[in-house]
Z-matrix of the N, CA and C atoms (Angstrom, degrees):
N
C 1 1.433
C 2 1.517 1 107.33
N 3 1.339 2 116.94 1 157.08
C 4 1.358 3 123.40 2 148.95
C 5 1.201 4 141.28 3 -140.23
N 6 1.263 5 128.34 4 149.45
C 7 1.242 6 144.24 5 -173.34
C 8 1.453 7 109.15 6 -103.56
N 9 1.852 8 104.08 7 112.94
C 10 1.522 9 116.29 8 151.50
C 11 1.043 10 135.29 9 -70.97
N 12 1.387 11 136.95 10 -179.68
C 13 1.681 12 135.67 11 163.83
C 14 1.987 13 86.51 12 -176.89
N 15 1.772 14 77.86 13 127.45
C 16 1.338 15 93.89 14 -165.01
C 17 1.916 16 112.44 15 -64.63
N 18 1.041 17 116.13 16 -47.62
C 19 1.540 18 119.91 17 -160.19
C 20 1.615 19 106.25 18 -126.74
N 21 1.314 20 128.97 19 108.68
C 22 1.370 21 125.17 20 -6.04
C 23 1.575 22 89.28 21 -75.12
N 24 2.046 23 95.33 22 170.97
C 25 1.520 24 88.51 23 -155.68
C 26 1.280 25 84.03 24 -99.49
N 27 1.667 26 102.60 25 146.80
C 28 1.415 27 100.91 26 175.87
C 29 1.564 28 108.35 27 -139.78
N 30 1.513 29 134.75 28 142.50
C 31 1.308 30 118.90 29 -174.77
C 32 1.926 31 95.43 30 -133.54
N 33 1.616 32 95.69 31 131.15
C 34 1.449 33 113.36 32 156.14
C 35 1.294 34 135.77 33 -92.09
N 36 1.143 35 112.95 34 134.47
C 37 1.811 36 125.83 35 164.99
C 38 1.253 37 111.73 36 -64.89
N 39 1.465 38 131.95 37 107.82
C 40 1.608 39 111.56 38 178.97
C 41 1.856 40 89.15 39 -125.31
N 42 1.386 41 93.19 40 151.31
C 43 1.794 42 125.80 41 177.39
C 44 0.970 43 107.83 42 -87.00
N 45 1.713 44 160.96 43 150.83
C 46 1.157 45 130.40 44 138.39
C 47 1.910 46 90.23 45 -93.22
N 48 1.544 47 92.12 46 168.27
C 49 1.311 48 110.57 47 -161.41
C 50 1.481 49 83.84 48 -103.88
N 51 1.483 50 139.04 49 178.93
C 52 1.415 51 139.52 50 167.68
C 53 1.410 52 107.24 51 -117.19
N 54 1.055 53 106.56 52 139.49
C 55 1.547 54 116.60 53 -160.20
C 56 1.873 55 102.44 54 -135.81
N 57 0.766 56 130.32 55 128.52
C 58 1.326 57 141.58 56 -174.44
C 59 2.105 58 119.05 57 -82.54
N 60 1.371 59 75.51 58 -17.85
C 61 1.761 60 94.90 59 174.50
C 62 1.825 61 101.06 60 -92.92
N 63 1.534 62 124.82 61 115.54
C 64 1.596 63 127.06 62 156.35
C 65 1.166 64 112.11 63 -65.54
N 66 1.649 65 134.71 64 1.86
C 67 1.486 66 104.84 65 -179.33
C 68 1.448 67 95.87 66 -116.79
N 69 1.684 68 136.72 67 17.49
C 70 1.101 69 140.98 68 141.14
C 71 1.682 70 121.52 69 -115.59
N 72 1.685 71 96.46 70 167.42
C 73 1.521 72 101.65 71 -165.90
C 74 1.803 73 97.50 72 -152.00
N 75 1.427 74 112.58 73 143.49
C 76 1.121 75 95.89 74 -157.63
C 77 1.489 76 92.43 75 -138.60
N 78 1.243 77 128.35 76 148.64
C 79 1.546 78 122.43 77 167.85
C 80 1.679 79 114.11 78 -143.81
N 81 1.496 80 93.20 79 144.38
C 82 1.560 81 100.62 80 179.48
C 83 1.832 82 112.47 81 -94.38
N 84 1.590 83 115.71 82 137.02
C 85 1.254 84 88.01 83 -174.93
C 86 1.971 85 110.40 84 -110.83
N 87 1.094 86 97.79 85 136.71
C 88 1.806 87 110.90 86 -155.46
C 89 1.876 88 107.72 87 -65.69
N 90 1.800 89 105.98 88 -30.83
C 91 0.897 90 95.34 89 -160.65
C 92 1.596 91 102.47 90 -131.61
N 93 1.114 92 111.94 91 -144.43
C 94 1.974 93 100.40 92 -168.15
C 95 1.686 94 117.13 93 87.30
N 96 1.266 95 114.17 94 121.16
C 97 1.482 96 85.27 95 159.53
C 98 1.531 97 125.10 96 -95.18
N 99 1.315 98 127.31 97 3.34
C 100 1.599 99 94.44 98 139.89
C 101 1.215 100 119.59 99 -110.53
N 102 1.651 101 132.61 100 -20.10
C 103 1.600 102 137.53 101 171.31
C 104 1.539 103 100.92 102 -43.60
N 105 1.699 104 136.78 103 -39.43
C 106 1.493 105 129.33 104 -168.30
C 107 1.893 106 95.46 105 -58.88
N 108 1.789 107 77.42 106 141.82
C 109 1.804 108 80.62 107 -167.46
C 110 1.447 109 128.11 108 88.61
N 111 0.991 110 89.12 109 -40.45
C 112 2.020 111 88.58 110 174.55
C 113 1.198 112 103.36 111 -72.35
N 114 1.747 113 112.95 112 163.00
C 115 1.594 114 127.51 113 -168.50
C 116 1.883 115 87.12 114 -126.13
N 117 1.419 116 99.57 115 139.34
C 118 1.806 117 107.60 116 137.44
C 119 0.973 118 102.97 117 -103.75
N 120 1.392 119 115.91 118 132.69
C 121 1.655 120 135.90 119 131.35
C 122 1.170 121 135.38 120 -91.53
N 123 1.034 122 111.24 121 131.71
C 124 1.905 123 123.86 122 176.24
C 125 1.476 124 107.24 123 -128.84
N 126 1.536 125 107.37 124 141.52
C 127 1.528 126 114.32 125 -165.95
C 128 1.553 127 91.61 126 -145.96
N 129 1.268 128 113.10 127 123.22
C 130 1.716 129 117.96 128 149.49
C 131 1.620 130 117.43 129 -70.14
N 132 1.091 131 117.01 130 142.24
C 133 1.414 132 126.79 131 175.18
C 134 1.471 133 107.84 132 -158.95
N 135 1.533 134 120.92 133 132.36
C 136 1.415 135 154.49 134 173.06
C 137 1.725 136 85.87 135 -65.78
N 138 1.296 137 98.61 136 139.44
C 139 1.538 138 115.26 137 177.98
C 140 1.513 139 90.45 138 -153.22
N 141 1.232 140 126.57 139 136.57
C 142 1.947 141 131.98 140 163.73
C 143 1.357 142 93.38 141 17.79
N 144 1.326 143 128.71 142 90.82
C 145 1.888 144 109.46 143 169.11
C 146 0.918 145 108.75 144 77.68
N 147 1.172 146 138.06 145 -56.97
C 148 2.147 147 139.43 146 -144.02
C 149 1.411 148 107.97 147 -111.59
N 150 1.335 149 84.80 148 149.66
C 151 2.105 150 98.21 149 177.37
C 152 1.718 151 100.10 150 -94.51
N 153 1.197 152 110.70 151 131.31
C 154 0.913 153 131.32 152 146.35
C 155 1.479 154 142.79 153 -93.97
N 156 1.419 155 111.92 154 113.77
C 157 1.675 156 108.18 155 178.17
C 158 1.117 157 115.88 156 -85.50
N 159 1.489 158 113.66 157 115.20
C 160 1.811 159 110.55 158 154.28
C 161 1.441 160 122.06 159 -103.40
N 162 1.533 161 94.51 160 150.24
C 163 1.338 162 104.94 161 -155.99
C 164 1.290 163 114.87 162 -139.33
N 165 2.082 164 124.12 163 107.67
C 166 1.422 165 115.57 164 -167.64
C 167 1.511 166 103.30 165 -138.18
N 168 1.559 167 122.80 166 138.85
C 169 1.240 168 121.43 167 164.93
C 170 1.946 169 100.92 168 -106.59
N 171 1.164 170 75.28 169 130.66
C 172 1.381 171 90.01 170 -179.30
C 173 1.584 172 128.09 171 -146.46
N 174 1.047 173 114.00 172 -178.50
C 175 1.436 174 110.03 173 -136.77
C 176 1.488 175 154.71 174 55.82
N 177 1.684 176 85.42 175 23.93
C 178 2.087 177 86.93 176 170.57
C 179 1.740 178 121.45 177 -68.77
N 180 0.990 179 98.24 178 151.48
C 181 1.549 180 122.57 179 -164.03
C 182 1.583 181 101.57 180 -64.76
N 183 1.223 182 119.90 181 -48.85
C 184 1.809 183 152.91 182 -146.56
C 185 1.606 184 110.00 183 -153.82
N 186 1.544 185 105.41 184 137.78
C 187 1.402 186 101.80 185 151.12
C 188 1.454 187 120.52 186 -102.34
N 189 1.319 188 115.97 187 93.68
C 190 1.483 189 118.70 188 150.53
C 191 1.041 190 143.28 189 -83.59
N 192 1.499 191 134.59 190 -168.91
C 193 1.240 192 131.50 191 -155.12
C 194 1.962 193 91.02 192 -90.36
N 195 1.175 194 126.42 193 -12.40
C 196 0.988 195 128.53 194 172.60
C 197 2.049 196 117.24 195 -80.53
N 198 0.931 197 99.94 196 -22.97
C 199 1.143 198 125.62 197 -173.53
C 200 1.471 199 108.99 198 -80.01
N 201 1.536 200 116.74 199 -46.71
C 202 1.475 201 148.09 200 173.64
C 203 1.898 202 99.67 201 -54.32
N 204 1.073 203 102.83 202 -98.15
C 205 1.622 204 108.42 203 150.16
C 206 1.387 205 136.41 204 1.19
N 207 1.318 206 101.34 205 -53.89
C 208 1.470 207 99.44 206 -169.11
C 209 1.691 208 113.34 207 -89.72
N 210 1.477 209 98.09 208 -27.88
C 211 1.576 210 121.76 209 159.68
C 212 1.687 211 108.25 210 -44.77
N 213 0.998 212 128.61 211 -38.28
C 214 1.119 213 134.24 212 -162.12
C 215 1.321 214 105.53 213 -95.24
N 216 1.315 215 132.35 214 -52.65
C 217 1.187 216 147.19 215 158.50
C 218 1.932 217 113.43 216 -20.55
N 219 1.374 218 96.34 217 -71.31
C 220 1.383 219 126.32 218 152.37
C 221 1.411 220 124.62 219 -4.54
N 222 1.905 221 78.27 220 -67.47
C 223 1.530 222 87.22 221 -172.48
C 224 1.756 223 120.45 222 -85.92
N 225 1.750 224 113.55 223 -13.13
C 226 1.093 225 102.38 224 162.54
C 227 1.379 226 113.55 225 -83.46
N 228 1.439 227 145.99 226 -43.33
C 229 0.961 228 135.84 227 -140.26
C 230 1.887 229 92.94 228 -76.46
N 231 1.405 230 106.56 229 -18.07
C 232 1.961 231 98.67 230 -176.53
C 233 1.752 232 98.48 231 -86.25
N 234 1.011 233 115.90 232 -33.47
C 235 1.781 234 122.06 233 166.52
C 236 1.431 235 96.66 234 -37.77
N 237 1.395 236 119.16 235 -72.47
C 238 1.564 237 136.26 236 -166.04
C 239 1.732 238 100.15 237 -45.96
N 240 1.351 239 97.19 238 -68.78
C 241 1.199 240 89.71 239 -173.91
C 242 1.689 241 126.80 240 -73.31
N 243 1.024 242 125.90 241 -2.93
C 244 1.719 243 134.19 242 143.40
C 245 1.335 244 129.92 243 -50.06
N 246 1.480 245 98.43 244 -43.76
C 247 1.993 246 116.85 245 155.68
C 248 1.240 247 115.33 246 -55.79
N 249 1.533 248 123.85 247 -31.83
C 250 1.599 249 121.73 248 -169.77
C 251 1.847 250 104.23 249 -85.94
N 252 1.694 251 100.25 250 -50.24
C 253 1.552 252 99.52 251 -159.18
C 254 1.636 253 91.29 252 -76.05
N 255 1.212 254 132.84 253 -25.48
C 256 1.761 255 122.65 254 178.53
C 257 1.406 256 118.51 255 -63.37
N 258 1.851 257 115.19 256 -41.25
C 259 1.286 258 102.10 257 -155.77
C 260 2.002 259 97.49 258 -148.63
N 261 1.381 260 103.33 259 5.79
C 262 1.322 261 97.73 260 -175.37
C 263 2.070 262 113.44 261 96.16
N 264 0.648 263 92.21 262 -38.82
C 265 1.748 264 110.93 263 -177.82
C 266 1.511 265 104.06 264 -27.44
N 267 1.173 266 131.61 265 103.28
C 268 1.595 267 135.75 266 150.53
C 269 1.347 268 123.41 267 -100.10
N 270 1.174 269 104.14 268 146.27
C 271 1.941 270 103.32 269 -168.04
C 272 1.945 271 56.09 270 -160.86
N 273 2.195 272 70.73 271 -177.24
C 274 1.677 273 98.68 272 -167.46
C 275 1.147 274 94.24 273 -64.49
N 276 1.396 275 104.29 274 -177.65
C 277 1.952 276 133.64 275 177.27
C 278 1.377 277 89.38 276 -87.68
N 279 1.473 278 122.17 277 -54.05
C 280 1.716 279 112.08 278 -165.40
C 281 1.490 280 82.78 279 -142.99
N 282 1.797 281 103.84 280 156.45
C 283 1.234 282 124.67 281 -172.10
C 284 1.515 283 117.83 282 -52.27
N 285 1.228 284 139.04 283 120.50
C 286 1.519 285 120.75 284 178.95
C 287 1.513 286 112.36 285 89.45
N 288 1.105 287 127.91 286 -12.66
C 289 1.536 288 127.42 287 169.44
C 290 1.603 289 112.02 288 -73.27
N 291 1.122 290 124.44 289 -23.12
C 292 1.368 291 130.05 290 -171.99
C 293 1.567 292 118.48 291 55.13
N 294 1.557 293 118.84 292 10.98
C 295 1.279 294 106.98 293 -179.53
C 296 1.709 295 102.07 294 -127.20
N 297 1.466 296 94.31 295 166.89
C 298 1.628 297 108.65 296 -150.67
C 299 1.878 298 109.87 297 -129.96
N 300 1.501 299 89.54 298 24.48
C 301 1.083 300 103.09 299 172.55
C 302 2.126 301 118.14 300 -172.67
């Protein structure tokens, strides 16, 4: 699989890893020079009634200013998608792109 990000444009190679648990999913990413090596994880979990998504990239080497960034990134695009599965709500992926998918 891969993962874009529009500005600067950058595209990843990701692996998924096999995981024996269905309510997680895990991927290694192949390429980047600092994302190579890093993992996303996503995990479902039952909370009172509600699903909860967790969500970690991990394994960076360094914290850089790239590192800083992408954290942030992160954190809107899981915002975004909390707006969609609660109430329907689509807006862009990233500010100024105008697209919603």
């Amino acid at each position: 699989m891969e993962l874009a990000f529009p500005e600067p444009t950058a595209v990843y190679r990701l692996t998924p890893i096999l995981k024996s648990n269905s309510w997680a999913a895990e991927w290694l990413c192949q390429t980047g020079q600092e994302w190579a090596g890093t993992r996303l994880l996503f995990e479902l979990k039952e909370t009172g009634g509600k699903t909860q998504l967790g969500f970690t990239h991990a394994d960076w080497k360094t914290e850089t200013h790239d590192f800083v960034s992408c954290s942030k990134v992160w954190e809107e695009l899981m915002l975004r998608l909390k707006l969609v599965a609660e109430d329907g709500t689509l807006g862009p992926l990233f500010p100024g792109d105008g697209k919603t998918s």
